[in-house]
C-alpha positions in Angstrom: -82.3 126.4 108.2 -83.6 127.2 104.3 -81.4 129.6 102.9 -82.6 133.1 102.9 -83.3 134.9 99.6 -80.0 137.3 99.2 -78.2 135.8 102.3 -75.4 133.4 102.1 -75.4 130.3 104.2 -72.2 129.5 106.4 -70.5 127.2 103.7 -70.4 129.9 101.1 -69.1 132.3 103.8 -66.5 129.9 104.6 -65.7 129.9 101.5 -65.2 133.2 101.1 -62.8 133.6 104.2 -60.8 130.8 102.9 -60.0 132.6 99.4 -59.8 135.8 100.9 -57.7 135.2 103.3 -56.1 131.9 102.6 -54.5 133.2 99.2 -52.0 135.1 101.3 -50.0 132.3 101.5 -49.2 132.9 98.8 -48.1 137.1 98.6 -45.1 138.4 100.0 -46.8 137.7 103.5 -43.7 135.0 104.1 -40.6 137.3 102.8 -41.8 140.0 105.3 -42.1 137.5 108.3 -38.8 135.7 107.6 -36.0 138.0 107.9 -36.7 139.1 111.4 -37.4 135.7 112.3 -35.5 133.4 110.5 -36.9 129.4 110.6 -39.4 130.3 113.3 -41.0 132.4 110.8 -43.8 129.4 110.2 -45.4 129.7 113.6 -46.5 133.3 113.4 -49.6 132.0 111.5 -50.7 129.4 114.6 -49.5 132.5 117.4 -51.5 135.5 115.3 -54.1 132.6 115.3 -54.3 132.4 119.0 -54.2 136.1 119.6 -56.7 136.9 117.1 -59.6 134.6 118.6 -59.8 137.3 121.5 -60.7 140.4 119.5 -62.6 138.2 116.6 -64.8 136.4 119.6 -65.1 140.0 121.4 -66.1 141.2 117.4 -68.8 138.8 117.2 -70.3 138.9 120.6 -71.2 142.5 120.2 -72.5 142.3 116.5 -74.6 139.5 117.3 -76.3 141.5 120.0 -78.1 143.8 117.5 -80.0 142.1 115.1 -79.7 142.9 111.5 -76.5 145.4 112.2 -73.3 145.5 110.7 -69.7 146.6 112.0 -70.5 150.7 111.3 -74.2 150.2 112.5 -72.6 148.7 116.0 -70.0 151.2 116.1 -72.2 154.2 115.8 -74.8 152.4 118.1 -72.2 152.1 121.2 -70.2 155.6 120.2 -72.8 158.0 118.6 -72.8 159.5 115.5 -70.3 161.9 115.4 -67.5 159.8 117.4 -68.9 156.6 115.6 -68.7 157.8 112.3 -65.4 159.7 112.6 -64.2 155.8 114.0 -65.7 154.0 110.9 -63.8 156.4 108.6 -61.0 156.1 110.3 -61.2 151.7 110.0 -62.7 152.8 106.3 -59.3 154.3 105.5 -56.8 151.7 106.7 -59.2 149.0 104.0 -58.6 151.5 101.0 -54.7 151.3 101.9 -55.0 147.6 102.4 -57.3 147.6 99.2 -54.0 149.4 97.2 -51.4 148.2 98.8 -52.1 144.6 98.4 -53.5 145.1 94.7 -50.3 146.8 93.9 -48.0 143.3 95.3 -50.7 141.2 93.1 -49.7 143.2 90.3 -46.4 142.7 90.7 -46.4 139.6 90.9 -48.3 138.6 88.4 -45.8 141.2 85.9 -43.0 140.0 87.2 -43.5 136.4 87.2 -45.5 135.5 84.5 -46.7 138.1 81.8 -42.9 140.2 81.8 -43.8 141.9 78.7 -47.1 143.5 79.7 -47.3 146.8 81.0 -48.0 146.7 85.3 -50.8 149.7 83.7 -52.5 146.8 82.0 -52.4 144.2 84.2 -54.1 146.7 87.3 -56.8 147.5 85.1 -58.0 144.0 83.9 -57.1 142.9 87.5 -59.7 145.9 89.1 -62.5 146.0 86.1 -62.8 141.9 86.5 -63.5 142.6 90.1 -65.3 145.1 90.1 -67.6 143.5 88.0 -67.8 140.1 90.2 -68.3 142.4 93.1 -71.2 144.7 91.4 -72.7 141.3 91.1 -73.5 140.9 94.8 -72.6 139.0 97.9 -74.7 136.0 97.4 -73.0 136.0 93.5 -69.5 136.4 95.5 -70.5 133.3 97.9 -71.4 130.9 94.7 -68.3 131.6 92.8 -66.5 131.0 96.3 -68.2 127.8 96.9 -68.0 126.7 93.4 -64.3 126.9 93.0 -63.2 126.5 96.8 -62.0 122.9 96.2 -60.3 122.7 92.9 -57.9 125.6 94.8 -57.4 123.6 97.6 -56.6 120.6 95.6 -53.9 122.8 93.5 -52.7 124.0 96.2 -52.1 120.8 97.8 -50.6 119.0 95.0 -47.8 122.1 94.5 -47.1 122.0 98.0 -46.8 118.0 98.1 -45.4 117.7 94.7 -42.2 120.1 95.8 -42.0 118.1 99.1 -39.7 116.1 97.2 -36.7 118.8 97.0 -37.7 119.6 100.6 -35.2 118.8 103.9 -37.2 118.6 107.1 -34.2 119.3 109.1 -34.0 123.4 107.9 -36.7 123.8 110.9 -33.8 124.2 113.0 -33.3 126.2 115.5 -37.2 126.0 115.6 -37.3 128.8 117.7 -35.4 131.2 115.8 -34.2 134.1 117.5 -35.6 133.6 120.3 -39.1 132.7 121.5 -39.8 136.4 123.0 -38.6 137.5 119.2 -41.4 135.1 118.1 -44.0 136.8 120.0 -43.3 140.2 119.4 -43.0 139.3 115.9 -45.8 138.1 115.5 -47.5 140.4 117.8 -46.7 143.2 115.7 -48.1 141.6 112.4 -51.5 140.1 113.9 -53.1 142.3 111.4 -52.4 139.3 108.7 -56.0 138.4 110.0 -57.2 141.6 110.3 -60.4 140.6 107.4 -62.2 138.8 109.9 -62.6 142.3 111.8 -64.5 143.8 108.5 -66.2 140.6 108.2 -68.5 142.0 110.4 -69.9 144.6 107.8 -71.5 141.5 106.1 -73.1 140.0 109.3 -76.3 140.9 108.6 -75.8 138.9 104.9 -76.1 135.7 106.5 -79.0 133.3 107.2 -77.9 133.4 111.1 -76.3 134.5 113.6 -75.7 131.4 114.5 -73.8 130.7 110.9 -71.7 133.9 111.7 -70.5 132.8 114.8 -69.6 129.4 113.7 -68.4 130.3 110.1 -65.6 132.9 111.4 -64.3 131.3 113.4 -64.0 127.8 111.7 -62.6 130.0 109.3 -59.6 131.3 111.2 -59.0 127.7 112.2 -58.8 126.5 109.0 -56.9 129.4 107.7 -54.1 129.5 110.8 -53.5 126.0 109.8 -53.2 126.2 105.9 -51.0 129.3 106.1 -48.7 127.5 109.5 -48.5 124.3 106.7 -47.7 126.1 103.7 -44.8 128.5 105.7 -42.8 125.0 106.6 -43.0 123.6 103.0 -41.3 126.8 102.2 -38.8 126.5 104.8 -37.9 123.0 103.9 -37.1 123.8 100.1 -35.8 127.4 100.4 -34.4 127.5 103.8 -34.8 130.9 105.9 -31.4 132.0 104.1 -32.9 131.8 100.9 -36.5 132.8 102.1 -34.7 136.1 102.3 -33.7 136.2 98.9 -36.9 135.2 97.2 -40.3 137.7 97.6 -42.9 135.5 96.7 -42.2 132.0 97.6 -45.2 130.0 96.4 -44.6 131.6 92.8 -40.8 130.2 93.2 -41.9 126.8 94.5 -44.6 125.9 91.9 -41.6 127.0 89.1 -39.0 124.0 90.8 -42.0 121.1 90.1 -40.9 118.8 87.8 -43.4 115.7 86.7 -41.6 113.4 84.7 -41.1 114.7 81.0 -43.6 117.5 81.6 -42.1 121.2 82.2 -43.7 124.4 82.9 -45.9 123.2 85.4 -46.7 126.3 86.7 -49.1 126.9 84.0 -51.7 124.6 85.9 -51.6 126.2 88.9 -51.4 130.0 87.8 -54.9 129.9 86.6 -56.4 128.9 90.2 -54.3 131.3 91.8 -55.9 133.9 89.2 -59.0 133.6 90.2 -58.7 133.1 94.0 -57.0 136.4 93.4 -60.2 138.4 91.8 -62.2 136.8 94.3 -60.4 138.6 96.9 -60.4 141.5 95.5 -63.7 141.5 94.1 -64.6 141.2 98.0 -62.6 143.7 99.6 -64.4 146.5 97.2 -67.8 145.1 98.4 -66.6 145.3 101.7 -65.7 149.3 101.2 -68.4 150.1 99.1 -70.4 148.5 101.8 -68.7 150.9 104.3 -68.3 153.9 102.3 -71.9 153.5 101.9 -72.5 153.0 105.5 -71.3 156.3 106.2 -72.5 158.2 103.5 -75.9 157.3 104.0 -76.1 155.9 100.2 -78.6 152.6 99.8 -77.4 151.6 96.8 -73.6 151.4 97.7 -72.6 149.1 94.6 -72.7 152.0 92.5 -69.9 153.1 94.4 -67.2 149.9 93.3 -66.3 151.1 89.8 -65.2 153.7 91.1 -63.7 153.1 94.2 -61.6 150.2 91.5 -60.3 153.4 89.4 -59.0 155.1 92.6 -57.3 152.0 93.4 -55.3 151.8 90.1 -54.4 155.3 89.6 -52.9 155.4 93.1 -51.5 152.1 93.0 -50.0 152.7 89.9 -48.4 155.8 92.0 -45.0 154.4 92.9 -41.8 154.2 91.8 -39.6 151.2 91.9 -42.9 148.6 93.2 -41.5 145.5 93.9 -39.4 147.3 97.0 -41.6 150.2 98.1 -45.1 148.3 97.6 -43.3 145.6 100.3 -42.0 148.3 102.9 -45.3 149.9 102.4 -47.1 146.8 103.3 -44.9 146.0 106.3 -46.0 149.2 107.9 -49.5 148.9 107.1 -49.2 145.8 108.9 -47.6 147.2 111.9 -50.1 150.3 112.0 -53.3 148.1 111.8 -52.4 145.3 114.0 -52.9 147.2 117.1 -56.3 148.3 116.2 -57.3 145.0 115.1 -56.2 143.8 118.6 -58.0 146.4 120.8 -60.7 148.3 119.0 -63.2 145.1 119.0 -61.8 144.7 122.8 -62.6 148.2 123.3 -66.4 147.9 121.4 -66.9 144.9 123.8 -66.1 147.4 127.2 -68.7 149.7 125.9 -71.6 147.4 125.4 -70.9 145.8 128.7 -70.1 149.3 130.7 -74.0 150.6 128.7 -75.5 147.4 130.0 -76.3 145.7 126.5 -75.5 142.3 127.5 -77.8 142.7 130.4 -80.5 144.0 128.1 -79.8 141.0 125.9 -80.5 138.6 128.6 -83.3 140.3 129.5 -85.2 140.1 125.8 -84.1 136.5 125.7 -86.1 136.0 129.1 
């Protein structure tokens, strides 16, 4: 299929999940996994893969009944306006905290790793104004940049995680399961919402050249991303072990600072600019996405107006706490623990409307 003037075709939407959400390897995502589960923490990627495919497959069969309707157009279609709209607010809510909480850990890792003289004030607002200004560009702007850039990331990220296999001891996977494996499940049951994006990725459905590319592209996606994360979480655990997993917050930061090439030092340099810009890439798309909601619910057309300003709330609150690098991680473990069970059974629930209304039926029908 030709691409569609302002659409995105699957390959730049792949592209897009894999920065978005593939960058979390590379957060605090690991710390907060490890010290309830120890050296099974590397297979809550794979499990939260698994359970995830339920709700995203139940996500996408009901958005792709409607044509040319997003996640709040579906959810006020099944619930009605009043219930549907209080229901988007609600799901509109738990983005902006994800939005600031997860900007806030960026921040401090990027002022407490790299650039230890610059105020955390001046690193949020060149980190927000650069992605508010990708994002004001557009999706199909967002998509390009994506695309563009997707594979000298991956190849970075590759050759830090190879290159530091060589301090690494395959035998720290023991006890592989940990705890326990019902510890592993409930473990990562309760942080499923590591993959919660691919729910909102249904605000941008009706962005793409298909349907068919919607389907195909989320959930290749998750594959892809359930894997990368699963790999990266064991080269951790082979060069840190889970003991001093628990000691270190962000992990791929520490690892890139241990590679040594022969005579060369600070080799971290190279890879910090990649990680820079996956980094305003994801933001740049999570404020589309909630100027894309906010906009949804509002009733405003020309929702893009909406991202500068939506960036400004996003520093002054996450500039809000005291003490960051411990309360921004507590605050992100509960947000993880709140969201997970909505991102587990509000698409589930969606799906029991549209069948109990008869939509599917009335699908089949139109096809006939």
């Amino acid at each position: 299929m030709e691409k569609t003037v302002g659409k995105i075709g699957i390959r730049e939407y792949v592209a897009i999940i894999l920065l978005v959400v593939g960058v979390k390897l590379a957060d605090d995502t690991p710390a907060i996994l490890v010290e309830p589960l120890g050296s099974a923490y590397w297979m809550v990627p794979l499990i939260n893969g698994i359970l995830s495919f339920i709700p995203i497959y139940l996500m996408i069969k009901v958005i792709t009944l409607y044509k040319n309707k997003n996640l709040h157009d579906c959810i006020i279609h099944l619930f009605g306006k009043y219930i549907g709209n209080s229901l988007s607010t609600i799901l509109l809510l738990l983005g902006i905290c994800a939005l600031i909480v997860d900007s806030a850990v960026y921040v401090d890792i990027i002022s407490t790793m790299y650039f230890t003289n610059s105020p955390p004030l001046i690193i949020f607002a060149v980190l927000m104004t650069t992605s508010a200004y990708i994002a004001k560009k557009g999706l199909e702007h967002l998509g390009t940049i994506s695309w563009l850039v997707l594979f000298y990331l991956l190849i970075s990220i590759f050759m830090a995680l190879l290159f530091s296999l060589q301090d690494g001891n395959g035998h720290l996977i023991f006890p592989i399961f940990g705890p326990g494996v019902w510890e592993v499940i409930k473990e990562s049951t309760s942080h499923v919402s590591i993959y919660a994006d691919f729910f909102f990725l249904g605000l941008i459905a009706p962005y793409l050249v298909s349907a068919k590319a919607f389907k195909k592209g989320t959930i290749t996606g998750l594959c892809i991303v359930s894997i990368l994360i699963c790999f990266s979480f064991l080269i951790y655990l082979f060069v840190f072990d889970y003991e001093g997993l628990n000691m270190v917050n962000y992990p791929f930061h520490e690892l890139i600072r241990l590679i040594r090439l022969g005579f060369l030092t600070n080799v971290e340099t190279f890879f910090f600019p990649f990680w820079v810009v996956a980094t305003f890439i994801r933001f740049s798309f999570y404020l589309y996405l909630i100027a894309l909601f906010l906009g949804g619910i509002c009733n405003i057309k020309n929702f893009e107006y909406l991202i500068p300003t939506i960036a400004t709330i996003t520093v002054i609150i996450g500039m809000a706490p005291d003490a960051p690098t411990f309360t921004i991680f507590t605050l992100r473990e509960m947000l993880l623990e709140v969201t997970s069970p909505v991102f587990l059974f509000f698409p589930c629930f969606m799906w029991l409307i549209a069948k109990l209304k008869g939509e599917f039926k009335h699908d089949k029908a139109n096809r006939h």
